[in-house]
C-alpha positions as CSV (number, residue, x, y, z in Angstrom):
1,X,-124.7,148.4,-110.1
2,X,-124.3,151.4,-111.8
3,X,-125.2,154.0,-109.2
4,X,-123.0,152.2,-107.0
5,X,-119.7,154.2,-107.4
6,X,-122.0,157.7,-106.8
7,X,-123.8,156.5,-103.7
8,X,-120.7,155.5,-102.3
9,X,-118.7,159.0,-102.9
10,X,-121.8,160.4,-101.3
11,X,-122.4,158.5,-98.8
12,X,-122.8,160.3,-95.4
13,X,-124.8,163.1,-97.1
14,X,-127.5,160.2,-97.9
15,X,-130.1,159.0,-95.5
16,X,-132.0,155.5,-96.0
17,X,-134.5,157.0,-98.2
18,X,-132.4,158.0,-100.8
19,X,-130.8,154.4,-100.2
20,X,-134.4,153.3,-100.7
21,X,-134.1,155.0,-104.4
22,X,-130.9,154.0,-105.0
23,X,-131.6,150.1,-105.1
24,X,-135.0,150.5,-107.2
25,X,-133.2,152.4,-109.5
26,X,-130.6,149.9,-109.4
27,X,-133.0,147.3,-110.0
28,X,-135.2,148.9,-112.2
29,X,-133.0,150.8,-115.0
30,X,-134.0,150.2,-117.9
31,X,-137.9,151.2,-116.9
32,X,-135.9,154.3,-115.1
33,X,-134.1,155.8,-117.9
34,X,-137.9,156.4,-119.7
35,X,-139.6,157.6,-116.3
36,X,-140.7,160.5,-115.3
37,X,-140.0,162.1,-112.1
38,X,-143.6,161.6,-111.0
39,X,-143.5,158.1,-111.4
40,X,-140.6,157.1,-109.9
41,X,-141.6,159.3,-106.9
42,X,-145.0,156.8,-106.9
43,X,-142.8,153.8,-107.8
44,X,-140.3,154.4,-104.4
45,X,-143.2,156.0,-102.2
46,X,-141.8,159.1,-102.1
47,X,-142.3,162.5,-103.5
48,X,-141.2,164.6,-106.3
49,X,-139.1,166.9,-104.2
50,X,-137.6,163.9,-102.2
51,X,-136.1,162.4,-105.7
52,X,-134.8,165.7,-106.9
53,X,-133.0,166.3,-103.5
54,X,-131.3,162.7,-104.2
55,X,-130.2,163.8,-107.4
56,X,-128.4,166.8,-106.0
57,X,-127.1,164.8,-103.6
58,X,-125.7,162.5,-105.7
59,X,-123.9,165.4,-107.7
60,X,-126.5,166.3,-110.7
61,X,-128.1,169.9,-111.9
62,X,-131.5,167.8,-111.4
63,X,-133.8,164.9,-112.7
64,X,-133.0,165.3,-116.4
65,X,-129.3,165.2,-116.0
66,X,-129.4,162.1,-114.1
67,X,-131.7,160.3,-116.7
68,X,-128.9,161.4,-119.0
69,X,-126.4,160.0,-117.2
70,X,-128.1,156.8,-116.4
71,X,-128.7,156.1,-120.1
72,X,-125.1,157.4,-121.0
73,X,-123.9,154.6,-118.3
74,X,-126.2,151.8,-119.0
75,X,-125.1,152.3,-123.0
76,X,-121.0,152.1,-121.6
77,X,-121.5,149.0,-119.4
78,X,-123.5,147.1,-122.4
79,X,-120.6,147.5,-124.4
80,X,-118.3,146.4,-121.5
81,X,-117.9,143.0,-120.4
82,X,-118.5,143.1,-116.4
83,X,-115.7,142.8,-114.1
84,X,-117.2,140.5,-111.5
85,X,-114.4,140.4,-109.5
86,X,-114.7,144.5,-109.1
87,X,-118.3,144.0,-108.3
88,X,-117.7,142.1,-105.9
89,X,-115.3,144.2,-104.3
90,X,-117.7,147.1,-104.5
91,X,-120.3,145.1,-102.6
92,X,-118.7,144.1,-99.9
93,X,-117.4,147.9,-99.9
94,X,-121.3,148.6,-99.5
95,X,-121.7,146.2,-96.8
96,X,-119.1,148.2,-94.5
97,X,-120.6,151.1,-95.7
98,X,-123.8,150.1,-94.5
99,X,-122.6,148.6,-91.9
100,X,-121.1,151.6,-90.1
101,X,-124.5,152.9,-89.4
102,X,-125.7,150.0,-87.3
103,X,-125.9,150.5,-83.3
104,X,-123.8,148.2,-82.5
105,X,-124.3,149.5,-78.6
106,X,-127.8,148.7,-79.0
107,X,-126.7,144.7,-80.4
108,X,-124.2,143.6,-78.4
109,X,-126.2,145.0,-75.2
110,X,-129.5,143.1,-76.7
111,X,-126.8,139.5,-77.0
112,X,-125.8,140.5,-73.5
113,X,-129.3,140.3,-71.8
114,X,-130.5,137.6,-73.8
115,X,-130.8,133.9,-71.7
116,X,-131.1,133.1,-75.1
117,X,-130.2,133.9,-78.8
118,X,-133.1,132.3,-81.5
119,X,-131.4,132.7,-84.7
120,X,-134.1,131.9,-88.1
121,X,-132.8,131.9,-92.0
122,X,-136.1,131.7,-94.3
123,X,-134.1,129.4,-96.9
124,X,-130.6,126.9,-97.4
125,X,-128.6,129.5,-97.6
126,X,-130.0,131.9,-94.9
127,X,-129.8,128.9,-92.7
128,X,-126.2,128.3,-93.4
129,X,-125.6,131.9,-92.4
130,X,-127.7,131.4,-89.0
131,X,-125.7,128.0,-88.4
132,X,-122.2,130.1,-89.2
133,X,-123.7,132.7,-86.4
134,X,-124.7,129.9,-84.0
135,X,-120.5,129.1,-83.9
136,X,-119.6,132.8,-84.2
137,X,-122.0,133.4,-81.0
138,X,-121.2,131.0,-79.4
139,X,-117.7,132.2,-78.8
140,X,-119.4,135.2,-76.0
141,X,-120.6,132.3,-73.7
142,X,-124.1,132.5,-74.4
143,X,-127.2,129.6,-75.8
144,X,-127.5,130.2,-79.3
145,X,-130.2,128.6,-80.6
146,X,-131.0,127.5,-84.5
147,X,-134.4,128.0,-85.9
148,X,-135.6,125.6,-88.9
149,X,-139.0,126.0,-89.6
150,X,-142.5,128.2,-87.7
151,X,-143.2,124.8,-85.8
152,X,-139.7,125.6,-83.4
153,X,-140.6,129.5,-83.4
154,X,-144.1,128.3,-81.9
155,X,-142.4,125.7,-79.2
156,X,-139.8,127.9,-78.3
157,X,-142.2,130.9,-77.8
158,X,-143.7,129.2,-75.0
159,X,-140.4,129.5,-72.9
160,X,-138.6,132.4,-74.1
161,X,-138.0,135.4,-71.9
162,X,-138.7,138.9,-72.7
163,X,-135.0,139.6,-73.1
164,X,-134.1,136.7,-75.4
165,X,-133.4,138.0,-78.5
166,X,-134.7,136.8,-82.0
167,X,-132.6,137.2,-85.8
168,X,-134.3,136.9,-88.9
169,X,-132.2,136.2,-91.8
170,X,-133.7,136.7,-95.2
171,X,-132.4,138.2,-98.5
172,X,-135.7,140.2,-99.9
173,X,-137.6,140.1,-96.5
174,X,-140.4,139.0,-98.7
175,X,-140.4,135.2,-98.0
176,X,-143.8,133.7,-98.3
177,X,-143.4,132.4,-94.2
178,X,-142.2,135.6,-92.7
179,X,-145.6,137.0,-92.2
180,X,-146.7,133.8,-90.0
181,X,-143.3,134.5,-88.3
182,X,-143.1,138.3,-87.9
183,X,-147.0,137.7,-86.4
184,X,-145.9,135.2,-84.3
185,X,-143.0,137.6,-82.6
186,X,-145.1,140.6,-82.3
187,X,-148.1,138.7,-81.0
188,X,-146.0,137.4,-78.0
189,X,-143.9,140.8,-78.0
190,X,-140.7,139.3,-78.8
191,X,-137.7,141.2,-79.2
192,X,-136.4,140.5,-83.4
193,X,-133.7,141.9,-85.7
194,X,-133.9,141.7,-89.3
195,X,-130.9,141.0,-91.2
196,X,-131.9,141.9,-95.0
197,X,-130.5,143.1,-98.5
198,X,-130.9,147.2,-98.9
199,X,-134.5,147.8,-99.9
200,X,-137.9,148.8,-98.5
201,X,-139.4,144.9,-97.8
202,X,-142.1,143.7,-95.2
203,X,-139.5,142.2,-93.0
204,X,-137.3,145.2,-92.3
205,X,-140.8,147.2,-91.5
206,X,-142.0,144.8,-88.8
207,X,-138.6,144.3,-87.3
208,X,-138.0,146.0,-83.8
209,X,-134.5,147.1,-85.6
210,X,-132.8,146.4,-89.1
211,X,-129.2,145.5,-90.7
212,X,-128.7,146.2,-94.3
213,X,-126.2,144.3,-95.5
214,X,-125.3,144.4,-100.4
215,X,-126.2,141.2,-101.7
216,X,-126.1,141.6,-105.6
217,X,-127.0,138.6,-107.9
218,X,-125.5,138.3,-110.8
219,X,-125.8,135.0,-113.8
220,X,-123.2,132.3,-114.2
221,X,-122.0,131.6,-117.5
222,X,-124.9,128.8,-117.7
223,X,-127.5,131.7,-116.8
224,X,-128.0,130.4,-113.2
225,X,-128.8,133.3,-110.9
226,X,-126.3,133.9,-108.1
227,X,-126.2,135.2,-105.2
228,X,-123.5,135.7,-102.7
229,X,-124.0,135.1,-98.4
230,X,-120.4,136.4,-97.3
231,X,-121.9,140.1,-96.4
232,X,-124.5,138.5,-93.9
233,X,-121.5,136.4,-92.3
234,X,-119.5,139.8,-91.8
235,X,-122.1,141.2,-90.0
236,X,-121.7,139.1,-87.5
237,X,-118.0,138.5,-87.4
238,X,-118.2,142.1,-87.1
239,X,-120.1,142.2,-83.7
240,X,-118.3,139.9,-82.5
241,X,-115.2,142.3,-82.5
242,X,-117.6,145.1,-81.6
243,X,-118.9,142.9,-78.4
244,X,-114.9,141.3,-77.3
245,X,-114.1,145.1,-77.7
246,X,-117.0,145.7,-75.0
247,X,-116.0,143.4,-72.3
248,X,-112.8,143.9,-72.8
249,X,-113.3,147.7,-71.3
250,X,-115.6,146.8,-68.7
251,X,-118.9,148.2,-70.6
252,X,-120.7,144.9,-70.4
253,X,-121.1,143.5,-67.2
């Protein structure tokens, strides 16, 4: 992505707004290189002075020089045939990125109370990831259980505890059954984590806390749309480390 190299030189001086901006832009260049500043402010729900305090952030004099720049870049990588293998360096570089600012106190203690651990991917592949987790999970002792469709979240609501904890897996939090599902949890005051590509999405709102994890799709050579799972599995590889390193020192009891 072509803002990809700035964000991540900037990083720490960004907050999740202007990671908010970031992917639209992202996702939205070439209607971005012809917008004005009041637009895009409308278009990312923010304000004019919120977009040209990411600009500065990201290194520019203001909102002109960055529409130079994007159209400057966006001409350089046309010309360029695309390096996948580099992108897909760079994303799972984003991934730890992003992953350094979750609370992984705040996880590992939620795994920890849980009798139980209700894990729900809205498609094939989220479901792959949630079985994957199911093994990964496993491993710290505790009943993991797998999710596959809203008629198991409405059984299983009947018996779970108020400490049992709830992951929802999706890649645009968007999916056409999360709003039955994200009701559902509220309703009974359910404890759930989103697990979700970068982006403002209806999921990651409703969610009593959010992972971001970079998820970029990009087209085979026969133009079939790709898009990669590996980042979601690291996120939880990762707290496993995070909740061995835990008990190990006695913090989890």
């Amino acid at each position: 992505m072509i803002l990809d190299q700035r964000v991540n030189t900037h990083f720490n001086a960004l907050n999740e707004n202007d990671l908010h901006i970031a992917h639209f832009i992202n996702t939205h260049l070439e209607a971005c290189k012809s917008m004005k500043i009041q637009e895009l402010a409308r278009q990312t729900h923010t304000s004019n002075a919120s977009i040209h305090r990411f600009t500065r952030k990201l290194g520019f004099d203001g909102f002109s020089d960055f529409k130079s720049y994007l159209k400057f870049e966006s001409a350089h990588q046309h010309e360029q045939s695309t390096d996948l293998i580099e992108s897909f360096k760079q994303e799972i570089e984003n991934t730890f990125n992003y992953l350094d600012r979750v609370d992984y106190d705040l996880v590992t203690d939620k795994i920890h109370e849980a009798e139980t651990v209700y894990l729900y991917g809205t498609g094939l592949a989220q479901m792959n990831v949630a079985e994957e987790a199911q093994r990964i999970l496993l491993t710290m002792h505790k009943n993991i259980i797998v999710l596959h469709d809203v008629h198991e979240l409405k059984m299983v609501l009947n018996k779970a505890t108020d400490q049992d904890l709830f992951f929802v897996i999706s890649l645009s939090g968007e999916s056409p059954q999360l709003p039955e599902i994200t009701n559902l949890l509220q309703l009974r005051q359910k404890y759930f984590m989103s697990i979700t590509t970068l982006k403002d999405n209806t999921l990651a709102q409703k969610a009593d806390y959010n992972i971001y994890v970079s998820s970029n799709t990009f087209y085979l050579n026969d133009g079939t749309d790709y898009s990669s799972f590996i980042n979601y599995h690291i996120f939880f590889e990762t707290v496993l480390r995070h909740y061995n390193r835990r008990i190990e020192n006695g913090e989890l009891q």
